[in-house]
Chimera marker file (.cmm) of the C-alpha trace (Angstrom):
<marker_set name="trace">
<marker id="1" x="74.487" y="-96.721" z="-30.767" r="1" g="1" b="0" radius="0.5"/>
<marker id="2" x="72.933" y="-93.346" z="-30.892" r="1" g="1" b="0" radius="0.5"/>
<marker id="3" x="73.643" y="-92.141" z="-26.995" r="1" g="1" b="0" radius="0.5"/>
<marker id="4" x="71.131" y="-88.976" z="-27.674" r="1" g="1" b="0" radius="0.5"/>
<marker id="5" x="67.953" y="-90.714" z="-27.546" r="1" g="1" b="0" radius="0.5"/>
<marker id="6" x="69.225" y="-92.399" z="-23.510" r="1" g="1" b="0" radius="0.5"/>
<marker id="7" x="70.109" y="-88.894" z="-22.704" r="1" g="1" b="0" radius="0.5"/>
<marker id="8" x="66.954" y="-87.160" z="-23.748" r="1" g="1" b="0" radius="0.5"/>
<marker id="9" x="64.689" y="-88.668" z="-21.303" r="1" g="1" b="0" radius="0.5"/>
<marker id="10" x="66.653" y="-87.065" z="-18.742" r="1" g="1" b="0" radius="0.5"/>
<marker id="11" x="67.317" y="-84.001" z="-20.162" r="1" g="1" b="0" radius="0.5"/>
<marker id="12" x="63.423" y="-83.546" z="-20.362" r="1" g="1" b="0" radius="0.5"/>
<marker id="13" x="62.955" y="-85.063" z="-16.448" r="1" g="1" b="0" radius="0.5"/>
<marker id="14" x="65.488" y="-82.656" z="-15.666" r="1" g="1" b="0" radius="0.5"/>
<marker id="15" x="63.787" y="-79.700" z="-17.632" r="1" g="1" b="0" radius="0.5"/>
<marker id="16" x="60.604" y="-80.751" z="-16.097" r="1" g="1" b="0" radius="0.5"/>
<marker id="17" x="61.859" y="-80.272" z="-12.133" r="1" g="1" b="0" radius="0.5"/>
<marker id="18" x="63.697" y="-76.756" z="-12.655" r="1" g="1" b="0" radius="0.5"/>
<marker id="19" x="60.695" y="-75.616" z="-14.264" r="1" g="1" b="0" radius="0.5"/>
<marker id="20" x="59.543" y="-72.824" z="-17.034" r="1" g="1" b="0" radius="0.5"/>
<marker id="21" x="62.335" y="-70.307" z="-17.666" r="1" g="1" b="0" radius="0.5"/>
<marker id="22" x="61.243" y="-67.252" z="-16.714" r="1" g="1" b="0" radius="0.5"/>
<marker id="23" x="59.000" y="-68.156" z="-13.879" r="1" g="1" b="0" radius="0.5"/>
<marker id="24" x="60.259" y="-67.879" z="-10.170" r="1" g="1" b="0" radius="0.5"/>
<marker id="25" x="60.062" y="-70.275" z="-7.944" r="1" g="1" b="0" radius="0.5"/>
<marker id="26" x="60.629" y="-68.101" z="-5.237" r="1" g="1" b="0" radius="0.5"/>
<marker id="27" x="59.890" y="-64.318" z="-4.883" r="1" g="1" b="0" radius="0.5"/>
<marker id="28" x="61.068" y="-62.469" z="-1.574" r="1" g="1" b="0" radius="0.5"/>
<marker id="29" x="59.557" y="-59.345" z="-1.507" r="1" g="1" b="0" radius="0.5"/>
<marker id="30" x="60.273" y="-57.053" z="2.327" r="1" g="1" b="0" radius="0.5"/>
<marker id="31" x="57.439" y="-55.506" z="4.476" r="1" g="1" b="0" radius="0.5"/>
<marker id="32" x="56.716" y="-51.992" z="3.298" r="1" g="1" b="0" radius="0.5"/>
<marker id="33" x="57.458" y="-52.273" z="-0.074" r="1" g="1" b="0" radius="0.5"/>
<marker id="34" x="53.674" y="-52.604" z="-1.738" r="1" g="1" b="0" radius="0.5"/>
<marker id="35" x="54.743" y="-51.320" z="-4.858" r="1" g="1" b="0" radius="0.5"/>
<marker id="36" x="57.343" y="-53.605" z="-5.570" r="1" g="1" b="0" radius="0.5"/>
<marker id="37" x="55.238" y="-56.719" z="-4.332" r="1" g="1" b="0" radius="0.5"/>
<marker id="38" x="52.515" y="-55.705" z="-6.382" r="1" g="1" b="0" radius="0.5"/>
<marker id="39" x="55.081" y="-55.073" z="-9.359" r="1" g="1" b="0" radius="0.5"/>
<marker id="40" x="56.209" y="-58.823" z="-8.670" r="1" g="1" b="0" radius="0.5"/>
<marker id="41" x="53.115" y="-60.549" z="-8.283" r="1" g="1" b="0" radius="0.5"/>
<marker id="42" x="52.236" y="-59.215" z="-11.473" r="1" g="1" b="0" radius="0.5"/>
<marker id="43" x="55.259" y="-60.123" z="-13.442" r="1" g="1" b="0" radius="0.5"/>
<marker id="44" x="54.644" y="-63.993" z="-11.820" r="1" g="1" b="0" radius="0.5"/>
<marker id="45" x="51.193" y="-63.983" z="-12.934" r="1" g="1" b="0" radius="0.5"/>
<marker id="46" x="51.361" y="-62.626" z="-16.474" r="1" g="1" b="0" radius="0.5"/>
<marker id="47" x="53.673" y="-65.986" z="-17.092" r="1" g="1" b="0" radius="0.5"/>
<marker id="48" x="50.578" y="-68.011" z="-16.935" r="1" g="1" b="0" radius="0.5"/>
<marker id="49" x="49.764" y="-69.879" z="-20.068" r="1" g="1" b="0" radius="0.5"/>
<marker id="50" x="46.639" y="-72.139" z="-18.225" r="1" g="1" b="0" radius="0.5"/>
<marker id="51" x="43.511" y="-70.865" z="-16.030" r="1" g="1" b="0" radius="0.5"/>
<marker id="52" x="44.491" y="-69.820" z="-13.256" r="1" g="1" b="0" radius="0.5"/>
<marker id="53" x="43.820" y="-70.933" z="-9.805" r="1" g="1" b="0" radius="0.5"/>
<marker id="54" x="44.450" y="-68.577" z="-6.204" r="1" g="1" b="0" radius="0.5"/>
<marker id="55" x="43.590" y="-69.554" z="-3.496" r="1" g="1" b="0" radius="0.5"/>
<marker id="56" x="43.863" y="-66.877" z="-0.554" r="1" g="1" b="0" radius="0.5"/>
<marker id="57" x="41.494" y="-66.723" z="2.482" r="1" g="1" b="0" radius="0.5"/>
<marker id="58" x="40.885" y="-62.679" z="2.366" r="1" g="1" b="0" radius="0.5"/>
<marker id="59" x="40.930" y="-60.807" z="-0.425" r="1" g="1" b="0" radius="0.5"/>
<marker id="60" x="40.294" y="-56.975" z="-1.448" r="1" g="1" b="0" radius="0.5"/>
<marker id="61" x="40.338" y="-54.772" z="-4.573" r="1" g="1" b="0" radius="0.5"/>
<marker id="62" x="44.136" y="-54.951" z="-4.068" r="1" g="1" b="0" radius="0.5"/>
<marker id="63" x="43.569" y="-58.772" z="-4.935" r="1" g="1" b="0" radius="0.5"/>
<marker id="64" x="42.035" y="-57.794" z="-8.359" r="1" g="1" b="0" radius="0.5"/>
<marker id="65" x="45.280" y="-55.412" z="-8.955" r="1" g="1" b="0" radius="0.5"/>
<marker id="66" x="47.762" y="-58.048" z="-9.135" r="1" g="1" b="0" radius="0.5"/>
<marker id="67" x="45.720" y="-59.696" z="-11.777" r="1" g="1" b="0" radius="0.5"/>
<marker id="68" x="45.276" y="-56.888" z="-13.699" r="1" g="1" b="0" radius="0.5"/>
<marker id="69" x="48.346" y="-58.341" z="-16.380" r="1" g="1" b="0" radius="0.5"/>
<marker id="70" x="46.876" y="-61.403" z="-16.777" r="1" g="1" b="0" radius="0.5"/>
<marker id="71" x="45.348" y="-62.786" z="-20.199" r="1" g="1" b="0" radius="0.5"/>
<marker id="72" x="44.363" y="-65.940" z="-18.945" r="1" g="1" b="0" radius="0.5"/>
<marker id="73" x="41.017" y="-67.159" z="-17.406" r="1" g="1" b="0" radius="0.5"/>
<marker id="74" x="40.944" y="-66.316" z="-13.064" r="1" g="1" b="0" radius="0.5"/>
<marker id="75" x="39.803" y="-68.596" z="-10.427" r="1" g="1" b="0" radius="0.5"/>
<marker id="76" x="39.488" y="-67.114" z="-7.242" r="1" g="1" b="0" radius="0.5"/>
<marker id="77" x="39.068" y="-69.093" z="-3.953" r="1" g="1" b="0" radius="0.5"/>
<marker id="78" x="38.306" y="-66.693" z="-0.997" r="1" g="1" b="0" radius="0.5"/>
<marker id="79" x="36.907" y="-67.849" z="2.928" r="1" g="1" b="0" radius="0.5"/>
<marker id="80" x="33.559" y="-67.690" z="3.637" r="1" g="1" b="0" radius="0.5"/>
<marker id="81" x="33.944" y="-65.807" z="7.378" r="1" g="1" b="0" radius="0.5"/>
<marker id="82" x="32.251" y="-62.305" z="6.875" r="1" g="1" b="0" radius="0.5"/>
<marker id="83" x="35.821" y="-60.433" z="6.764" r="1" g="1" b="0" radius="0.5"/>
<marker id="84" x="36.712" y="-62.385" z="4.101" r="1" g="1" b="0" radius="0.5"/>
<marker id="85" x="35.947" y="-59.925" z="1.512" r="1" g="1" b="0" radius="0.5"/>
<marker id="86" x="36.811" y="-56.540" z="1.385" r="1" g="1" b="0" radius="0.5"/>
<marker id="87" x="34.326" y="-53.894" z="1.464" r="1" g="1" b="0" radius="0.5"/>
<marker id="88" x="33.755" y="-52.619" z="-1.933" r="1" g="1" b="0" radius="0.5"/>
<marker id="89" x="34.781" y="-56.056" z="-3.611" r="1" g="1" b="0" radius="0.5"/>
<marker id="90" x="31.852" y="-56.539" z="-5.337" r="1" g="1" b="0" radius="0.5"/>
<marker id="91" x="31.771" y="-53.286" z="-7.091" r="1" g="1" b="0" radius="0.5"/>
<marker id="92" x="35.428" y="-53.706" z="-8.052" r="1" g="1" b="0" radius="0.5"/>
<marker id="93" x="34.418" y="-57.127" z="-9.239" r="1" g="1" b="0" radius="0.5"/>
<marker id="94" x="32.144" y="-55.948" z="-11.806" r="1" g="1" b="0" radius="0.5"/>
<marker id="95" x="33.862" y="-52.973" z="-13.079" r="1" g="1" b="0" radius="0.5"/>
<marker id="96" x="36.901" y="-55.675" z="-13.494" r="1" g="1" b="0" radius="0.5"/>
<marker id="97" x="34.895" y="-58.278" z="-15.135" r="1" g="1" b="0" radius="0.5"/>
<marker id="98" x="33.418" y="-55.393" z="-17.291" r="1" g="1" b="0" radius="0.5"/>
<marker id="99" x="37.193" y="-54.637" z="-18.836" r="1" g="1" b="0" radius="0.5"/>
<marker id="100" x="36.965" y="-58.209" z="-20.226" r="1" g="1" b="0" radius="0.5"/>
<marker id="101" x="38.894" y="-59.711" z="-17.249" r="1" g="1" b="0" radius="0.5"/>
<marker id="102" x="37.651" y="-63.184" z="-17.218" r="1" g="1" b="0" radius="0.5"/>
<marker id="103" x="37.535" y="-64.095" z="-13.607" r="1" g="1" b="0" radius="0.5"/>
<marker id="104" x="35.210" y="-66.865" z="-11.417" r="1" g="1" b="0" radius="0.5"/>
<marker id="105" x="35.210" y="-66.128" z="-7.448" r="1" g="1" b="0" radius="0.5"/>
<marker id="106" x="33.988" y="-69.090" z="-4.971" r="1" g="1" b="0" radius="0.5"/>
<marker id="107" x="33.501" y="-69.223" z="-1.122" r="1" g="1" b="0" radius="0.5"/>
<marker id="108" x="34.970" y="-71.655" z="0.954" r="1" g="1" b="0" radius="0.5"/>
<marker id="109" x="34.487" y="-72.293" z="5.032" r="1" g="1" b="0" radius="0.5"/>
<marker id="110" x="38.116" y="-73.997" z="5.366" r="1" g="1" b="0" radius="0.5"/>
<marker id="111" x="40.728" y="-72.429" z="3.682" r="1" g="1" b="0" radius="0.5"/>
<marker id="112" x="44.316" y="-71.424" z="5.593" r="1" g="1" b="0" radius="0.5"/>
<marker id="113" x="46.671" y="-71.620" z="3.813" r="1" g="1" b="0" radius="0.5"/>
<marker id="114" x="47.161" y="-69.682" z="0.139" r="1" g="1" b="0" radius="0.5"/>
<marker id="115" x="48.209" y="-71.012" z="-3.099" r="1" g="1" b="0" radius="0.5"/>
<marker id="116" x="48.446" y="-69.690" z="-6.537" r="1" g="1" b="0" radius="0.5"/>
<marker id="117" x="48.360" y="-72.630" z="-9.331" r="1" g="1" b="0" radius="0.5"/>
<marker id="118" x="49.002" y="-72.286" z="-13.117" r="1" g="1" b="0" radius="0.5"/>
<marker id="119" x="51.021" y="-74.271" z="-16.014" r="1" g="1" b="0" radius="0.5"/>
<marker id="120" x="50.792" y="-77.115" z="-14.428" r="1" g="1" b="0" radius="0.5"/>
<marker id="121" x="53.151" y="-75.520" z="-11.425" r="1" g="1" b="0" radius="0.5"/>
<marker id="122" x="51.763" y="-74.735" z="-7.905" r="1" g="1" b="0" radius="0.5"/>
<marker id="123" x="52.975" y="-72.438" z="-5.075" r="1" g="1" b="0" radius="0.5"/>
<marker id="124" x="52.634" y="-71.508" z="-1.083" r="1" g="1" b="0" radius="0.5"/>
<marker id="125" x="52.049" y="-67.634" z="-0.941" r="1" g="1" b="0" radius="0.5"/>
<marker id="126" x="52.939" y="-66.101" z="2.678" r="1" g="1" b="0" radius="0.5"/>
<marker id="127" x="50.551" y="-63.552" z="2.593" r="1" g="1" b="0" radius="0.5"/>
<marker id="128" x="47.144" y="-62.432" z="1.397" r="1" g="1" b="0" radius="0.5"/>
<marker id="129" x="47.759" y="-60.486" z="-2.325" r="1" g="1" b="0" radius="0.5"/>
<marker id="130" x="45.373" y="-58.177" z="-1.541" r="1" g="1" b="0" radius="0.5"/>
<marker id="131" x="48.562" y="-56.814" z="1.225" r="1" g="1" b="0" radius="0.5"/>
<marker id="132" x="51.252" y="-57.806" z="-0.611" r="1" g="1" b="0" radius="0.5"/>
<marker id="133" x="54.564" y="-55.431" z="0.584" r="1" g="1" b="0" radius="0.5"/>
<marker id="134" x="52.734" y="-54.004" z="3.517" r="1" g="1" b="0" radius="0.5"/>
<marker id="135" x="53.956" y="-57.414" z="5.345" r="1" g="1" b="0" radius="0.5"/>
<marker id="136" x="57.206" y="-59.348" z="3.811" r="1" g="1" b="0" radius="0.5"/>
<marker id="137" x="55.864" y="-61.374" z="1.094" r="1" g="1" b="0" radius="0.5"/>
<marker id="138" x="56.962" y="-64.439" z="0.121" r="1" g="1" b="0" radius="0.5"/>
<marker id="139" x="56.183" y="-67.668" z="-2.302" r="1" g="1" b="0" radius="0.5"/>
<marker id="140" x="57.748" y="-70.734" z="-2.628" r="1" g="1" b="0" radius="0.5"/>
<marker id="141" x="57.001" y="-73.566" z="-5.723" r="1" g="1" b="0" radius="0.5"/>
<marker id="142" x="55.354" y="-76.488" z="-4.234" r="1" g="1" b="0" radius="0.5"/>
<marker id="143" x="57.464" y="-79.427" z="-5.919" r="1" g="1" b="0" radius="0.5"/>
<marker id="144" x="57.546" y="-82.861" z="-3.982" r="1" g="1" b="0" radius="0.5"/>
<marker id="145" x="53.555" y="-82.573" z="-3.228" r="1" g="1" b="0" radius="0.5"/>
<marker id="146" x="52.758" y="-80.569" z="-6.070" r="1" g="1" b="0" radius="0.5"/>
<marker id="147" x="50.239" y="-83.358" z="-7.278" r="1" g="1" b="0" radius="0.5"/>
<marker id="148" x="48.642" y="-83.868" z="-3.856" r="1" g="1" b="0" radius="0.5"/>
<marker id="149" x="48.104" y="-80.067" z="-3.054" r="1" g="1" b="0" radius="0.5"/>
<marker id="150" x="46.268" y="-79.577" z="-6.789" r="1" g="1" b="0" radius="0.5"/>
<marker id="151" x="44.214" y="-82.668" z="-5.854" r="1" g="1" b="0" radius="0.5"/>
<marker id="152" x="43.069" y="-80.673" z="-2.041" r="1" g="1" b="0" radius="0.5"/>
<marker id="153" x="42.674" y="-76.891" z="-3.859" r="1" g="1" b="0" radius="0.5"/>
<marker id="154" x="40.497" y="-78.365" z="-6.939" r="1" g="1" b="0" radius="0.5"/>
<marker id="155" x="38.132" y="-80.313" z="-4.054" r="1" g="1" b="0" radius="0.5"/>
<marker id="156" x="38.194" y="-77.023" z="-2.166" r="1" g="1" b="0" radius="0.5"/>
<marker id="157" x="36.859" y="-74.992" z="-5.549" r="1" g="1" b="0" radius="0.5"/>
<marker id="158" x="34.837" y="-78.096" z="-6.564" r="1" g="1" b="0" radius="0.5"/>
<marker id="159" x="32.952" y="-77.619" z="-2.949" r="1" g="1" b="0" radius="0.5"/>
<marker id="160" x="32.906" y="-73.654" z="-2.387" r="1" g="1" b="0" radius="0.5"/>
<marker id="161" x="29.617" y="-71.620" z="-3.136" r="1" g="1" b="0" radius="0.5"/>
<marker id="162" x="29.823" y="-68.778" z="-6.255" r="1" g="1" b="0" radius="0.5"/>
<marker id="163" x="29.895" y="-65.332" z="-4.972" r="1" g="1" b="0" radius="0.5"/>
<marker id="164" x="28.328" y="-62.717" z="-5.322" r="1" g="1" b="0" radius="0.5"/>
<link id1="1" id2="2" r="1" g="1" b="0" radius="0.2"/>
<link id1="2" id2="3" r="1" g="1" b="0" radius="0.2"/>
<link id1="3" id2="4" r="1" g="1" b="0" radius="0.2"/>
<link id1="4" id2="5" r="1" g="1" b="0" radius="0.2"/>
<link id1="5" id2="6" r="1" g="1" b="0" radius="0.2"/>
<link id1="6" id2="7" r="1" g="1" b="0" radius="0.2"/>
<link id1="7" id2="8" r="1" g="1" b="0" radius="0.2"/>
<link id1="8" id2="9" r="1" g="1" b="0" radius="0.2"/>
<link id1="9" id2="10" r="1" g="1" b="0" radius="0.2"/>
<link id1="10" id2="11" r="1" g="1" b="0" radius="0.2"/>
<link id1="11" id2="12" r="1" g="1" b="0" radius="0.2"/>
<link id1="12" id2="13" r="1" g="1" b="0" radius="0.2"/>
<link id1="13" id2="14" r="1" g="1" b="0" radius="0.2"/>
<link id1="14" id2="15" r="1" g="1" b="0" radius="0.2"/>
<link id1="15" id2="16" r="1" g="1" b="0" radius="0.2"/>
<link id1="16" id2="17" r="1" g="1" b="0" radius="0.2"/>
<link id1="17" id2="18" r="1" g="1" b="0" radius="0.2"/>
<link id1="18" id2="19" r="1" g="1" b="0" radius="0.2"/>
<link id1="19" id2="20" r="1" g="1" b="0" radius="0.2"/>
<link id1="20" id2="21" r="1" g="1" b="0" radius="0.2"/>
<link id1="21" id2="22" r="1" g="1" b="0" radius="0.2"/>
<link id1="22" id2="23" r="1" g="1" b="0" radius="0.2"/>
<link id1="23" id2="24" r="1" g="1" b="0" radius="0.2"/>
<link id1="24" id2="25" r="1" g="1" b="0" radius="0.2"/>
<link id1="25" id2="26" r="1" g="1" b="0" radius="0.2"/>
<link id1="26" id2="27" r="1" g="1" b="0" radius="0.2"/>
<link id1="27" id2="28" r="1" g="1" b="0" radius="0.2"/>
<link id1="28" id2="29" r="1" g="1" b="0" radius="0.2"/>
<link id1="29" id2="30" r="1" g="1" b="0" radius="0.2"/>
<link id1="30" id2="31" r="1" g="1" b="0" radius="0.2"/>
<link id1="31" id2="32" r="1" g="1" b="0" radius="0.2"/>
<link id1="32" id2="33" r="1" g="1" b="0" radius="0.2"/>
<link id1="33" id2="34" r="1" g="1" b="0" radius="0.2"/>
<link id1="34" id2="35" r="1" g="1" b="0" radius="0.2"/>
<link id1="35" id2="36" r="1" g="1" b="0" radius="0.2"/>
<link id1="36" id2="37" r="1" g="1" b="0" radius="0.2"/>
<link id1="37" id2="38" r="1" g="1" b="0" radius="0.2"/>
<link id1="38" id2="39" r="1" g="1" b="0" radius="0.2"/>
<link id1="39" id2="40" r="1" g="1" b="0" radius="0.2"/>
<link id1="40" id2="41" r="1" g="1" b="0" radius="0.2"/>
<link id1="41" id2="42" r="1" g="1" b="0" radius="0.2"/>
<link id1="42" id2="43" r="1" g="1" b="0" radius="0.2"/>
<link id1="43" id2="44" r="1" g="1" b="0" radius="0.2"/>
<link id1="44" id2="45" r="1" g="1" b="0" radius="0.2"/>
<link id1="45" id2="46" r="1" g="1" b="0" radius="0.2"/>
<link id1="46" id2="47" r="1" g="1" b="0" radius="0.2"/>
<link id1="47" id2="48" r="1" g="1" b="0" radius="0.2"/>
<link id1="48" id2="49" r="1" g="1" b="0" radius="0.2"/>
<link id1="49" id2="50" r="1" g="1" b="0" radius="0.2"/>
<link id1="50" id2="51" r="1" g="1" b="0" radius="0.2"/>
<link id1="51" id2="52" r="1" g="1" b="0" radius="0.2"/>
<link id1="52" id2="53" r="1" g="1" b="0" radius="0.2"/>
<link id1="53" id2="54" r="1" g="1" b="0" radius="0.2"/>
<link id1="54" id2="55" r="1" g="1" b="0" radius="0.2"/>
<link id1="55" id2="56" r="1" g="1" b="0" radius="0.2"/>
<link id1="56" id2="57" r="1" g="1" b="0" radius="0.2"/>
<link id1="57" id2="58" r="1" g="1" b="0" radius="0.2"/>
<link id1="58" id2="59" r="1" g="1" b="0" radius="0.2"/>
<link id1="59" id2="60" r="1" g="1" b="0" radius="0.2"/>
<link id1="60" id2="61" r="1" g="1" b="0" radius="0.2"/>
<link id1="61" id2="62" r="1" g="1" b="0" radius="0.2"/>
<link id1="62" id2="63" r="1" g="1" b="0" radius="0.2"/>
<link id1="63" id2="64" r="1" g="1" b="0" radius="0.2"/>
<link id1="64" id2="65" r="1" g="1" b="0" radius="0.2"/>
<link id1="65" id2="66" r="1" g="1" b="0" radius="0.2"/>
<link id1="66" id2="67" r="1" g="1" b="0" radius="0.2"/>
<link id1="67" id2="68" r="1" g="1" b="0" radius="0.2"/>
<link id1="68" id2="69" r="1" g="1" b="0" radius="0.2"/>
<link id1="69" id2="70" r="1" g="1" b="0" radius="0.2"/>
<link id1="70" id2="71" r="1" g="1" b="0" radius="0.2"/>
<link id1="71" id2="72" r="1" g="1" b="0" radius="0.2"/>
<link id1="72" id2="73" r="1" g="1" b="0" radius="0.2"/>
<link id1="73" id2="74" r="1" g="1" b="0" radius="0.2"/>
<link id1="74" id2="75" r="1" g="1" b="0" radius="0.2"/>
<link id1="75" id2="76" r="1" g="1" b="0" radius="0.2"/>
<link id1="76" id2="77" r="1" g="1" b="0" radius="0.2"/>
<link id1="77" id2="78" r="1" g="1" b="0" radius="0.2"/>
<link id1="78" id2="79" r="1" g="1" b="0" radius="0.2"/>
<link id1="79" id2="80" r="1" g="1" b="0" radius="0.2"/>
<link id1="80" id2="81" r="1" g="1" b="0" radius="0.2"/>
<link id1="81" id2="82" r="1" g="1" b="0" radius="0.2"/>
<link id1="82" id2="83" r="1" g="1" b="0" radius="0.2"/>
<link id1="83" id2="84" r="1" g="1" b="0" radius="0.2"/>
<link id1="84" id2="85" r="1" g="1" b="0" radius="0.2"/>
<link id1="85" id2="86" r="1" g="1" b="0" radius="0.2"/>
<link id1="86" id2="87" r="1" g="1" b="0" radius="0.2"/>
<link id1="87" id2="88" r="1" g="1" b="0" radius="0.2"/>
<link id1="88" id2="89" r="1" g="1" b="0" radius="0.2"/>
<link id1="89" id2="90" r="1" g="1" b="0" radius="0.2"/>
<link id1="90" id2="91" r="1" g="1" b="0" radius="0.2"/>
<link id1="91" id2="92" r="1" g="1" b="0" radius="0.2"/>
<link id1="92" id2="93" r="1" g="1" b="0" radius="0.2"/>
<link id1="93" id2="94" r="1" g="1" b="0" radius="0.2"/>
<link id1="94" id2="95" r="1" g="1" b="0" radius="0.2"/>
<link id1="95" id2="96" r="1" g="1" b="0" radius="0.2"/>
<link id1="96" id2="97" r="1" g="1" b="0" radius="0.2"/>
<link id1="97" id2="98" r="1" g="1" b="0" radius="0.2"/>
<link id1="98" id2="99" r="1" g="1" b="0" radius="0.2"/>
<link id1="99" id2="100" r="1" g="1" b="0" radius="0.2"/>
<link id1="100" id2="101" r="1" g="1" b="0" radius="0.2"/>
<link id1="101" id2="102" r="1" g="1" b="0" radius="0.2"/>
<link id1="102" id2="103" r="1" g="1" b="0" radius="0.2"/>
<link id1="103" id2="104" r="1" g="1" b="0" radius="0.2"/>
<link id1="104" id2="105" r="1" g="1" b="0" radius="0.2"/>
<link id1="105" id2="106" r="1" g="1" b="0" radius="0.2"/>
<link id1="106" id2="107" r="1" g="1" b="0" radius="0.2"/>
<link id1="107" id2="108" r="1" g="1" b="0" radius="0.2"/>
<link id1="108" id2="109" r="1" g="1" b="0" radius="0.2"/>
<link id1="109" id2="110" r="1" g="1" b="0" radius="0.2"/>
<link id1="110" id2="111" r="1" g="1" b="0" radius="0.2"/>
<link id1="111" id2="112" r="1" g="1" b="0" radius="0.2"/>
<link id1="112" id2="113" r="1" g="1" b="0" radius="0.2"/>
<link id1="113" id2="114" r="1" g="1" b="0" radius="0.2"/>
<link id1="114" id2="115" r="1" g="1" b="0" radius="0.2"/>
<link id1="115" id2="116" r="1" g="1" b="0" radius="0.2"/>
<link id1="116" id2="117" r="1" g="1" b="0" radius="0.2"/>
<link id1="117" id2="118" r="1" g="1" b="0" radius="0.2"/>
<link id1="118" id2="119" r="1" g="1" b="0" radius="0.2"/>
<link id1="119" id2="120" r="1" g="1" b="0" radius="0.2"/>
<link id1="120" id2="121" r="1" g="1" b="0" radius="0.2"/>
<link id1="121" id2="122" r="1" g="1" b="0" radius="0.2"/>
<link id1="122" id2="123" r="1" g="1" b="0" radius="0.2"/>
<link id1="123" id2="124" r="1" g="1" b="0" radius="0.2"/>
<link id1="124" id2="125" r="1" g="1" b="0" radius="0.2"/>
<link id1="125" id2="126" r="1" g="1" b="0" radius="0.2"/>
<link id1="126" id2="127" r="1" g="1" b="0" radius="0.2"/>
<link id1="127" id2="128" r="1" g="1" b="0" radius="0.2"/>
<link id1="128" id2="129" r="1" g="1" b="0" radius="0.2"/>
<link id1="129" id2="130" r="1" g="1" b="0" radius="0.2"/>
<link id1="130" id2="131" r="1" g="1" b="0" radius="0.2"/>
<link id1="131" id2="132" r="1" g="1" b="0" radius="0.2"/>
<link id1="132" id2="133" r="1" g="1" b="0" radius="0.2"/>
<link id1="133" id2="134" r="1" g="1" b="0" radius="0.2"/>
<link id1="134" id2="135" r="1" g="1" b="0" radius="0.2"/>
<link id1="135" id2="136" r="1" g="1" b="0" radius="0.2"/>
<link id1="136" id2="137" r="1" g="1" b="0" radius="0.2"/>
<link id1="137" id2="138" r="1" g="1" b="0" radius="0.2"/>
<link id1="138" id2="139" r="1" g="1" b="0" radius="0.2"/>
<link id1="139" id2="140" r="1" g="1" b="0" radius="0.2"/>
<link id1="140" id2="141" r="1" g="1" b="0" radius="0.2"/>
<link id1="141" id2="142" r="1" g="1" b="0" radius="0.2"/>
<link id1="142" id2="143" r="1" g="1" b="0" radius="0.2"/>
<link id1="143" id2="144" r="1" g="1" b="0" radius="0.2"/>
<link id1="144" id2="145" r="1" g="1" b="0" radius="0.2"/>
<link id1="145" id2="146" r="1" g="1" b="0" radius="0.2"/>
<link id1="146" id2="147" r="1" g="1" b="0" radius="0.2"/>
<link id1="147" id2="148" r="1" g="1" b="0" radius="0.2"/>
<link id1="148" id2="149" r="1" g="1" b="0" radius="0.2"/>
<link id1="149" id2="150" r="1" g="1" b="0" radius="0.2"/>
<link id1="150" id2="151" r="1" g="1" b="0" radius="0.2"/>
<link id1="151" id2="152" r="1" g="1" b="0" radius="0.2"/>
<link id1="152" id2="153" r="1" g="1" b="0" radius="0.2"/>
<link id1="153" id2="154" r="1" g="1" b="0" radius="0.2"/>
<link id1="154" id2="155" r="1" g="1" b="0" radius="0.2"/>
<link id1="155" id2="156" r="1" g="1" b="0" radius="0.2"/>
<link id1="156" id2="157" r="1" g="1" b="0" radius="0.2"/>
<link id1="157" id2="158" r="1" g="1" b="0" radius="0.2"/>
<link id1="158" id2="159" r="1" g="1" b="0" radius="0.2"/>
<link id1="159" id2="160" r="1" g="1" b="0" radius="0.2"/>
<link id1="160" id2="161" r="1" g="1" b="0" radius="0.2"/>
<link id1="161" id2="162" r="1" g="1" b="0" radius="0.2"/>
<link id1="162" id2="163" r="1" g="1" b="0" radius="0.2"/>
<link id1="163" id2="164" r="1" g="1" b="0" radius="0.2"/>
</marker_set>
């Protein structure tokens, strides 16, 4: 009896629940440390293989800077209250979008709390990217309800208006 193909199936369930090397699960990052959150974020985000999907209720030019790693396609969920966006957003947008950054922004009325979604892997962000390190920052991998949560944010997108 060949006891490597009974243990493979759980190898693989097993390498399935701890997740892609290399990508955190958590990141703790202290208030007043912007340059190391930003440094973080980035280092998460240029790990994603798939589109992309962040979801964060305000959102600034610091936003774009975290992406600014990233090879993959952007899809950016934002509120629709009139402090939502940053002044100067739009501009940014553009000149981002102009160095080839491929990234989609939508308006939403309900959004609270923020996620950031990619490689099939989702995650609870503690604070908006555009201030990440001027408050503690913080994410944590959304396992248990992983398939629920991507099921809510892709309803939210599928429902938000395109901005500008």
């Amino acid at each position: 009896m060949d006891r490597c193909k009974y243990a493979t199936p759980k190898i693989d369930k097993l390498i399935a629940a701890l997740g892609e090397p290399g990508i955190a699960r958590e990141i703790v990052v202290a208030e007043e440390k912007p340059f190391t959150a930003k440094a973080e974020v980035r280092k998460f985000l240029e790990r994603a293989e798939t589109p992309t999907l962040v979801v964060d209720a305000y959102i600034g030019v610091g936003t774009l800077d975290c992406f600014r790693t990233m090879k993959v396609p952007i899809r950016l969920l934002t509120g629709s209250q009139n402090n939502s966006i940053e002044a100067g957003f739009e501009n940014a947008l553009k000149a981002f979008q102009a160095e080839g950054f491929k990234i989609e922004v939508r308006r939403h009325a309900k959004l609270h709390d923020r996620h950031i979604a990619f490689n099939e892997r989702c995650w609870l962000v503690g604070s908006s990217l555009k201030d990440a390190g001027k408050k503690a920052f913080h994410t944590m991998e959304i396992v248990d309800a992983k398939v629920e949560v991507l099921a809510a944010l892709e309803a939210k997108w599928n429902g938000a208006s395109p901005y500008p």
